[in-house]
C-alpha positions in Angstrom: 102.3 93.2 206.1 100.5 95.4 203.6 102.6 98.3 202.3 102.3 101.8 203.7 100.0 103.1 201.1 98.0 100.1 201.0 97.5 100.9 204.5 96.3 104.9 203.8 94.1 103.8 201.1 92.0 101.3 203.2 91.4 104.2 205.3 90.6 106.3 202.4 88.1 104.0 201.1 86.9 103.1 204.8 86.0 106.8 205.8 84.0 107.0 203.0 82.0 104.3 203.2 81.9 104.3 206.7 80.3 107.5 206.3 76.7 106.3 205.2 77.2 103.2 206.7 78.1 103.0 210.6 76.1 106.8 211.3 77.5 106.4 215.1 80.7 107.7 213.8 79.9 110.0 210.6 81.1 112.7 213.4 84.2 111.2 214.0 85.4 110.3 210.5 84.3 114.1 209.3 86.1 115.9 211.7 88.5 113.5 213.4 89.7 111.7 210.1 93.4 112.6 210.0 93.8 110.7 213.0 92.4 107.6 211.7 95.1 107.8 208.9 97.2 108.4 211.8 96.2 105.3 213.6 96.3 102.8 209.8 100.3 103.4 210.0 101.0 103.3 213.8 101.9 100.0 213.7 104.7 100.7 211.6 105.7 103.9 212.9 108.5 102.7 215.3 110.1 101.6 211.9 110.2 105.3 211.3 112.7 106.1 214.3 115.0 103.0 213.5 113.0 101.6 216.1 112.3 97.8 215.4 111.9 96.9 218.6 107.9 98.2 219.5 107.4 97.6 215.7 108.1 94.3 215.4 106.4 93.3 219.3 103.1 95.4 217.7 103.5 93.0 214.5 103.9 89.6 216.6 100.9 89.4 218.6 98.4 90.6 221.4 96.5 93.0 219.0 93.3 91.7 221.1 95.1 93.5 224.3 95.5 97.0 222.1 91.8 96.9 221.5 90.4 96.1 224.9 92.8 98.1 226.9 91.1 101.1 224.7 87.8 100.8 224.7 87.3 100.8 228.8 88.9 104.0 228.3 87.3 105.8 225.9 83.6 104.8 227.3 84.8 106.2 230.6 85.9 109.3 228.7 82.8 109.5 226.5 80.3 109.4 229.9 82.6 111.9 231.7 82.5 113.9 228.9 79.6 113.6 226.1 80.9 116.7 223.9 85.0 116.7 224.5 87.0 116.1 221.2 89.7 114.5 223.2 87.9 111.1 223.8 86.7 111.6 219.5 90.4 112.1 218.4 91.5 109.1 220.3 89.1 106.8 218.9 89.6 107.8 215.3 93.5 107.2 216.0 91.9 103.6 217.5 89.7 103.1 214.2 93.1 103.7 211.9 95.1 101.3 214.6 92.7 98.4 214.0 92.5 99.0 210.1 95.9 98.4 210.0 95.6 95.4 212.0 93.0 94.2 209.9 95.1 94.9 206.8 97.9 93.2 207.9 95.8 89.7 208.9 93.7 89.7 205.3 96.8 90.3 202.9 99.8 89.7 204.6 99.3 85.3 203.8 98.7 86.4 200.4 102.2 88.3 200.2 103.4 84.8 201.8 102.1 83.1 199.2 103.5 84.9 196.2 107.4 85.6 198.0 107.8 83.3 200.8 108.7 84.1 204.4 109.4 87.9 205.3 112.6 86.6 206.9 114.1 85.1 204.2 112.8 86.9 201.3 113.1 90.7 202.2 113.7 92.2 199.0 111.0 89.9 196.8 108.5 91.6 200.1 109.2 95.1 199.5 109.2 94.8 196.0 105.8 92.8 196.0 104.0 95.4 198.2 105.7 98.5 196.8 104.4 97.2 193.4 101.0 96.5 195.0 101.3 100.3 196.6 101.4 102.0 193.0 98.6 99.6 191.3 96.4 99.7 193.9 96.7 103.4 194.8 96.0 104.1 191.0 93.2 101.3 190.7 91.1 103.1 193.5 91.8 106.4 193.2 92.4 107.3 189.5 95.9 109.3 190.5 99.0 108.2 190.4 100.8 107.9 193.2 103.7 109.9 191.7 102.2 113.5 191.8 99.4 112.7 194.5 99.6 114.0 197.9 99.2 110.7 199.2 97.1 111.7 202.6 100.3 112.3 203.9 99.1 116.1 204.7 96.4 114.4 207.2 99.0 112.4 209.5 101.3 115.9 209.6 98.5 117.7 210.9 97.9 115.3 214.1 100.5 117.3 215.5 103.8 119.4 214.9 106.9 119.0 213.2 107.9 117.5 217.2 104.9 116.8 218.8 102.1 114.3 218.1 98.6 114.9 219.9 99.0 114.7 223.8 95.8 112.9 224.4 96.6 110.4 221.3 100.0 109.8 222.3 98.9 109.0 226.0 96.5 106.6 224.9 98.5 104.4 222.5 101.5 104.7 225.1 99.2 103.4 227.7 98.2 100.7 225.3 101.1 99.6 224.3 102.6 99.2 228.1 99.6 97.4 229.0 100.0 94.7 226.2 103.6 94.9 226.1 104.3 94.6 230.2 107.2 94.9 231.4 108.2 96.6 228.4 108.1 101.1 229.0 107.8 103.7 226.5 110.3 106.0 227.1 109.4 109.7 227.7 108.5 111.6 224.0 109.6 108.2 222.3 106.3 108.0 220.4 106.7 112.2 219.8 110.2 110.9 218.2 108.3 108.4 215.7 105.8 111.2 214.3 108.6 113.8 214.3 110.7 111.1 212.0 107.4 110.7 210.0 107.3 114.6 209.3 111.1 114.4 208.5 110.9 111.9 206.1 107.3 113.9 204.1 109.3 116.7 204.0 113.0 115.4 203.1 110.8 113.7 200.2 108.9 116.6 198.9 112.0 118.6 198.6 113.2 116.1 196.5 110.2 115.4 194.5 110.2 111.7 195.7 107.7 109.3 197.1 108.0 108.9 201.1 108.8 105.3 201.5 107.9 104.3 205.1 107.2 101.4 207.2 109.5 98.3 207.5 110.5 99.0 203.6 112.6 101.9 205.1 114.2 100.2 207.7 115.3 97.5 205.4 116.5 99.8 203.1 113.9 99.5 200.5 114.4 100.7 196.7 112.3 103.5 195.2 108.6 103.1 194.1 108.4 102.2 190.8 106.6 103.9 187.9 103.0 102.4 186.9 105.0 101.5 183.6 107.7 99.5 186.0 105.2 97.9 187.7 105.2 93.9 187.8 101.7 92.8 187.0 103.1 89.4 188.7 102.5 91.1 192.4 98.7 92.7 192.1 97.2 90.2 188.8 95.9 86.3 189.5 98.3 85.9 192.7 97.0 82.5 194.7 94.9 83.7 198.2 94.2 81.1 200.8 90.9 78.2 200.4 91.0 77.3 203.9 92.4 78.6 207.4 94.9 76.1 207.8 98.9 76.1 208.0 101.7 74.6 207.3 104.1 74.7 209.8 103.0 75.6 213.4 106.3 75.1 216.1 109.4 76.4 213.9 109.4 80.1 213.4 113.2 78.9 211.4 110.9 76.6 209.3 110.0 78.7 205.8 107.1 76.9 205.5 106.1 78.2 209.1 102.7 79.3 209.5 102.4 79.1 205.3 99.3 79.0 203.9 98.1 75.7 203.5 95.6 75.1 200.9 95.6 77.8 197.9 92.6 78.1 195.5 92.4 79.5 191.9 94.4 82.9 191.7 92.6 86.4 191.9 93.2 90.1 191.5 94.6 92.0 194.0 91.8 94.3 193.8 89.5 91.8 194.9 92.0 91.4 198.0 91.8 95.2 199.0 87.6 94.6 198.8 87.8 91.9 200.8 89.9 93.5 204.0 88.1 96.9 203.2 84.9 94.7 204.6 86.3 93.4 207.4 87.5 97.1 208.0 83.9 98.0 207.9 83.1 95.3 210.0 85.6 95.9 212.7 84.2 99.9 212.8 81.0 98.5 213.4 81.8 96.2 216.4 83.7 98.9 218.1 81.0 102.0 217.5 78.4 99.7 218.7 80.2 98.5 221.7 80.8 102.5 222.2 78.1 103.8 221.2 75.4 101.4 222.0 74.6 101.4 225.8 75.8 104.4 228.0 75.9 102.4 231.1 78.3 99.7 230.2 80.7 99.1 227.5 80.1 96.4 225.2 81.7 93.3 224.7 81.7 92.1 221.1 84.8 93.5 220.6 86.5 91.3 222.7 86.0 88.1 220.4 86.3 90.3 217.0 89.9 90.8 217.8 92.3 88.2 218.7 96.3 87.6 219.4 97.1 87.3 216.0 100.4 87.4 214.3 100.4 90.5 211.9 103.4 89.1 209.8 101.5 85.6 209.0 97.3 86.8 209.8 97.8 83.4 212.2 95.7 83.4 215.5 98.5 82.5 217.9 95.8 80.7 219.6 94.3 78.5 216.9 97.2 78.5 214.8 94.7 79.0 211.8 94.5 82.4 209.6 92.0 84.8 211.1 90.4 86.3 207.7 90.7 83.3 205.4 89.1 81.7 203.6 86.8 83.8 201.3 83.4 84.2 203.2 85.6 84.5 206.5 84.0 87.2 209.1 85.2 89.1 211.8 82.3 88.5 213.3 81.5 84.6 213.2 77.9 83.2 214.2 
């Protein structure tokens, strides 16, 4: 997967551009945007409570059935109610959900590529996308991620120090059991991830330390390093995918499982994070104009923009090809 602030940078970049270019949800993103930063790390939130479980079945697959269990209900919500801030908080958490998804699918084969199999090669993956954290962070930004805030201040603020947003909570809980069936969310389990979340920002600032979160923390992951630590080896000329297909489809014990198959010339990780900050866009266009569009019926387009893909490998467990690769690859294909 992309590394945690990866993940809130996307978003960063996102709402901005998103902005001027999808108007349908300028709204949204200007008053509802701490929820989409929200929504880019709730995949990985469950890592927060020592919770692997919902992480890892949220990583795996079924990230078509996350989308279209939401939108049905947010179009309902947006008839019922044309001016409620429930229904707009709820679909900036969904905007920051998919983001993440998208993230995951477009870099996670290029981590692959450069470390090798998450399960085999923990370390060389934290270290890779911790390294790719700092550069990137610096690279689009200008700050460093050392004595930045990090949009870490925008996630707090989606609830309290116990407490995440009622309607938010409600709507990702009812997501995931619909995906996830017979699987339950406890009662106030996802309350227990954000409260971990505003544990950790705070044990960290008291400290003067980075918040590392995501599955670097469960795996015990080692501090981020300074931009003068970094390894240029992780974020310059790393190999990206030429083609769609894998190695490897039946053995998940296999390292070559699900691999890349055909690598082209190496590139710059910044021309990585442009390429899955375009798909972003693209995603938030398919589902504002599915919202948005007609108020009689929900659209459909979103239903073959998102797929059961694995977020560990960007495979489509149904084609067994990657999703977002090669190069000109689109969301949205014609």
């Amino acid at each position: 997967m992309a590394g945690g602030y990866t993940h809130l940078t996307l978003v960063r970049s996102a709402i901005r551009e998103g902005r001027r270019k999808i108007p349908a949800i300028q709204d949204v993103l200007d008053h509802w945007g701490r929820f989409v930063y929200l929504g880019g790390v709730s995949p990985d939130y469950p890592y927060l409570g020592l919770d692997a479980d919902w992480a890892d079945l949220m990583h795996k697959g079924k990230t078509d059935q996350m989308v279209k269990c939401a939108m049905p209900i947010l179009h309902k919500a947006r008839i019922d109610s044309p001016d409620a801030q429930e229904w707009r908080q709820q679909f900036a958490w969904l905007l920051g959900f998919v983001s993440h998804l998208i993230a995951d699918v477009t870099i996670h084969p290029v981590v692959n590529i450069r470390v090798g199999k998450y399960e085999f090669n923990k370390e060389d993956h934290r270290r890779c996308e911790m390294n790719q954290d700092v550069w990137i962070y610096k690279e689009i930004t200008g700050l460093d991620l050392h004595v930045s805030d990090n949009m870490k201040g925008e996630i707090r603020s989606c609830g309290t120090a116990i407490d995440l947003n009622d309607d938010v909570e409600m709507l990702w809980k009812t997501c995931l059991e619909n995906a996830f069936s017979p699987q339950q969310v406890q009662e106030d389990q996802i309350d227990k991830w954000h409260a971990f979340f505003i544990k950790l920002v705070d044990l960290a600032e008291v400290g003067r330390k980075i918040p590392v979160f995501g599955r670097h923390m469960a795996s015990g992951a080692l501090a981020y390093p300074a931009n003068s630590e970094l390894d240029e080896s992780f974020f310059k000329k790393v190999k990206v995918p030429v083609s769609s297909s894998v190695k490897n489809t039946t053995d998940p014990k296999n390292p070559d499982f699900e691999q890349p198959q055909d690598l082209g010339k190496p590139s710059s990780f910044a021309a990585i994070f442009k390429k899955t900050h375009g798909h972003i866009l693209e995603a938030w266009t398919v589902l504002s104009d599915d919202l948005f569009g007609n108020d009689d019926k929900l659209g459909d387009h979103h239903i073959a923009a998102f797929g059961d893909w694995s977020l560990d490998t960007g495979v489509d467990n149904n084609s067994n090809e990657l999703r977002l690769w090669p190069w000109d690859e689109k969301l949205i294909r014609s």
